[in-house]
Steps between C-alpha positions, in 0.01 A plus 500: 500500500323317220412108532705272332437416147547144613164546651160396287230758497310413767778460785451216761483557850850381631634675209343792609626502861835457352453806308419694795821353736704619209392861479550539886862332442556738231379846608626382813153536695476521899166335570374496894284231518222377772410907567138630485472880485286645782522883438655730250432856531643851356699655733442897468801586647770394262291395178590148570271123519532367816383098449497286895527115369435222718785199485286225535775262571687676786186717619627837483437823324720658226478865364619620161557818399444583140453780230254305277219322571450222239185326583489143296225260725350530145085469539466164560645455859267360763240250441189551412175283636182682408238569789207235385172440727542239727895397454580557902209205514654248271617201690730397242857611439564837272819635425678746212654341241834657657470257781514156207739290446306159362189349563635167656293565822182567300478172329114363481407827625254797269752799474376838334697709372420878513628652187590395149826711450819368438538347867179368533509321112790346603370380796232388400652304221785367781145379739264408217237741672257795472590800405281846492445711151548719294801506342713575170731210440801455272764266396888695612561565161173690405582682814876552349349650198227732626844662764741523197250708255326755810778694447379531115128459500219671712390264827133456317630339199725282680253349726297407198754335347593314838140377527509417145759272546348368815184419390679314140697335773257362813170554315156609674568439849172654651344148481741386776426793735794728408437855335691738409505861660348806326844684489771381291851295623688809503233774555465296806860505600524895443137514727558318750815324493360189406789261336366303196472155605725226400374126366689270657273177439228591718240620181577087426349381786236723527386395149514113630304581813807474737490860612116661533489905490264671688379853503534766803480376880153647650529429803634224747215293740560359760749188541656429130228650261621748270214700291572615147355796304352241293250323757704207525672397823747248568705339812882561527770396742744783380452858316880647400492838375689573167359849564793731476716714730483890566709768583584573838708842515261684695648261791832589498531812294397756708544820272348222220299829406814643275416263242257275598114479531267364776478140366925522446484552095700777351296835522655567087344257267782301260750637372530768791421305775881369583639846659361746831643814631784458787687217308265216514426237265287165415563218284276264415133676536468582102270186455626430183742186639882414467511793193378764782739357750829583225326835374457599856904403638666658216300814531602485853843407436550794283325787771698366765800480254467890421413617842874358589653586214321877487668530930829379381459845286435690743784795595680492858455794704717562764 
């Protein structure tokens, strides 16, 4: 169901959510909401999934019985807060960057922010604070561009042309702290599932001094002084970490092994990744962002669609 043409080409939030209420209305989704998966498992027997769900609201158990498996957690799932030297010693606060909501309760107070991805730029820009480099960073419609012409031009030439127009755009930013990484934007993205970051302001303040980058934590003393890689140390009330999420099928998936690896990626590298034997699936693991997430469902859509459509085939036999 395409978005209306109503719509301008970057689509607002609300508008979004709208979007989404009116493709369950219309293909007449049955979503079961406030249910955490515990288990899902093969069962030999009959060729079937058997998934036990958890109903948080009444307490109880649920089992579904089903002939595909589609697994779509996508990677980014749990958070993510790195192990750093000294961190269970820090007599601050520290929390993941899935846990904020505003910085009302931090006012007057030396927040660090762990991270200079899309969350943590914005954060920092919304707390006027610290962030930690390196980064690429882009305006949303350099970002547009580089998306719409990956499907023409090889990933190598496109990053060069992203940090091109970055560099015509924000200038040399290593004189404020922030440098870029060695990879490429996109080379990135396809590595390690890194999404090019976003400018929302925050490159503004950092050029007038209101937000200071750092480089890597070293380690953590004790009480409120954090080390950097640098030499340089500094006193903070609050570190948030804009640090990502990971997967976390290996905790629920327990035949994860049909089509998963030990850290819960896709054994298959892109574009083979999205299908494993005994009918099970994954959306959402390609690292290559909201274009993976569509390759990966109608590829899905169609197997499913020909496995039912190949049974409905089949001859009776009495």
């Amino acid at each position: 169901m395409p978005l209306s043409s109503d719509l301008p080409k970057f689509v607002p939030r609300v508008d979004f959510l709208h979007y989404l209420d009116d493709y369950v209305i219309n293909f007449k989704i049955s979503i079961r909401y406030n249910r955490y998966v515990n288990d899902a498992s093969l069962d030999v027997n009959n060729g079937k999934w058997r998934v036990i769900v958890k109903d948080s609201t009444l307490n109880v158990d649920e089992i579904y019985v089903a002939d595909y498996l589609v697994v779509a957690t996508g990677e980014n799932c749990d958070a993510y807060i790195p192990m750093i030297n000294g961190l269970e010693n820090f007599e601050g606060e520290y929390l993941h960057c899935s846990k904020y909501l505003n910085g009302r309760s931090w006012y007057d107070k030396n927040v660090l922010v762990v991270g200079s991805g899309n969350s943590g730029m914005e954060i920092a820009y919304d707390l006027s604070i610290v962030i930690k480099s390196p980064v690429h960073y882009f305006t949303k419609e350099m970002v547009y561009v580089g998306m719409s012409i990956l499907k023409y031009i090889s990933t190598d030439k496109v990053d060069k042309l992203m940090l091109t127009m970055s560099k015509l755009k924000y200038g040399d930013m290593s004189k404020y702290g922030l440098v870029r990484p060695k990879e490429g934007p996109f080379a990135l993205k396809l590595s390690g599932g890194h999404t090019p970051t976003i400018d929302v302001g925050c490159i503004k303040k950092i050029k007038k001094g209101k937000v200071k980058v750092y480089p890597a934590i070293a380690n953590i003393k004790k009480g409120r002084i954090i080390e950097f890689e640098d030499g340089k140390s500094g006193e903070f009330d609050v570190i948030v970490f804009a640090t990502g999420y990971k997967t976390n099928v290996q905790k629920w998936l327990k035949d994860y092994k049909e089509l998963f690896n030990e850290n819960g990626m896709p054994k298959t590298c892109y574009p083979n990744h999205w299908k494993g034997r005994n009918r099970i699936y994954c959306a959402g693991f390609a690292k290559n962002g909201l274009m993976g997430i569509a390759s990966d469902a109608q590829k899905i859509a169609n197997d499913i669609c020909s496995f039912t459509i190949n049974a409905r085939k089949l001859p009776v036999t009495a």
